[in-house]
N, C-alpha and C positions, 0 to 999 in steps of 0.2 A: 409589712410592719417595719419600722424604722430599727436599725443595727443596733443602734445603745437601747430600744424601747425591749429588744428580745434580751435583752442582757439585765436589762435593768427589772424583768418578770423575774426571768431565772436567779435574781439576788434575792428580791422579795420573799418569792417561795422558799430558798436553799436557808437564807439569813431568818427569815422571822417568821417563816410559812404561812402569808400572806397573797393572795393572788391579787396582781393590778384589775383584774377585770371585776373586782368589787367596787375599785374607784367609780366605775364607771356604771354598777349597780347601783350606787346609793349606800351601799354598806363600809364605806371607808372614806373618811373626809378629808378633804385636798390637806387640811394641818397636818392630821397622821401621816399620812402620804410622804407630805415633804421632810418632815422627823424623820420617817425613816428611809428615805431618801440621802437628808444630810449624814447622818448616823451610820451609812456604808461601812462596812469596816476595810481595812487596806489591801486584803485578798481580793476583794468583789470585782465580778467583769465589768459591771459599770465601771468603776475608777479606770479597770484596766482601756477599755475600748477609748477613755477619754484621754488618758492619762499616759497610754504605752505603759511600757516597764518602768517610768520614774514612780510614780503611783505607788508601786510596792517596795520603794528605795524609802529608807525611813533618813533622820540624819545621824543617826547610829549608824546606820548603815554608808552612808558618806564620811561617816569620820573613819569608820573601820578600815575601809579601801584607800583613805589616806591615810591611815597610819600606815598601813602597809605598801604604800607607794613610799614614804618616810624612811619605812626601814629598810626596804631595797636599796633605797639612792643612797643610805648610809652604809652599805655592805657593798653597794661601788664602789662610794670613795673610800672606803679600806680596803680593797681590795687592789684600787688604782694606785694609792700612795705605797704599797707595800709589795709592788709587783716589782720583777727586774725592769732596770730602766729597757733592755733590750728586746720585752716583750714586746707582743702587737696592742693596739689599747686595748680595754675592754667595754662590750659593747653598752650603752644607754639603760638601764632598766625601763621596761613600758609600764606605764602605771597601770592600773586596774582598771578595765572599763566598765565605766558608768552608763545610763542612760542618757542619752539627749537632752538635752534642757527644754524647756517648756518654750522659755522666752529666748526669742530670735533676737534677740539684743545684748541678751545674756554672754558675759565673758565664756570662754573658753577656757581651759586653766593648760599653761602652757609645760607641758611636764620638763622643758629646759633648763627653767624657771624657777624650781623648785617651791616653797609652801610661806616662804616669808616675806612677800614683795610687797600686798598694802595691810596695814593693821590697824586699818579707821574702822568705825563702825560702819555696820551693813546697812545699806545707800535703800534696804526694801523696807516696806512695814508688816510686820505680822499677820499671818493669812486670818481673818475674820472664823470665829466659832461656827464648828459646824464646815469647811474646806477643810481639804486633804492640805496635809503639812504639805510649804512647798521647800523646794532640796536646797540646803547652806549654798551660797555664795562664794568665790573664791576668795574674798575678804573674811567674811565669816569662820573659815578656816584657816587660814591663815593664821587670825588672830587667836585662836584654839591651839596651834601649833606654834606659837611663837613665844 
């Protein structure tokens, strides 16, 4: 049995206590099926097996690790401007890690950089009803924080 098909049983039964091997009895119609298929909720191993860790990153949850990537770099720079000139610097804040991005074309957000560099609107179109939310854009945020 295929890796997302054992995953995708184990949501059915845990989510709606439904077993896939009805589909395949006659007792469950490919419509239902896919309802609640789309209908996953963000915990489910399916999303996960498909989706890795971003799956369960909401964009509440991208805003949150950038605010707190924000408030770090601003307790650098007061820290930096208010140090003796004779210290040694102080080191970079890391930002929070995120999960991988989906799309391999997808920016990278370059934590040197900090959170204000484009504030057009977001270059994606909205994920279709029924798709897992996919995670803010670096522009996206930016424009949130600017």
């Amino acid at each position: 049995m295929d890796e997302h098909a054992e995953a995708l049983e184990a949501d059915l039964l845990r989510h709606y206590g439904v077993d896939l091997l009805d589909w395949h009895r006659g007792r469950l119609s490919s419509r239902r099926l896919t309802v609640l298929v789309k209908h996953l909720p963000r915990d489910s191993a399916t999303l996960y097996e498909l989706h890795g860790e971003a799956a369960r990153w909401s964009a509440t949850d991208y805003l949150l690790a950038s605010a707190v990537d924000q408030l770090a770099e601003a307790n650098w720079m007061f820290a930096t401007v208010n140090r003796d000139e004779d210290s040694d610097p102080l080191e970079y804040p890391k930002p929070v890690p995120r999960p991988e991005a989906e799309d391999p074309d997808a920016e990278d957000p370059d934590p040197s950089e900090g959170a204000s560099r484009s504030t057009g609107p977001a270059s994606e179109p909205s994920p279709p009803p029924g798709a897992p939310a996919r995670n803010p854009g670096r522009a996206e945020l930016a424009q949130f924080f600017s």
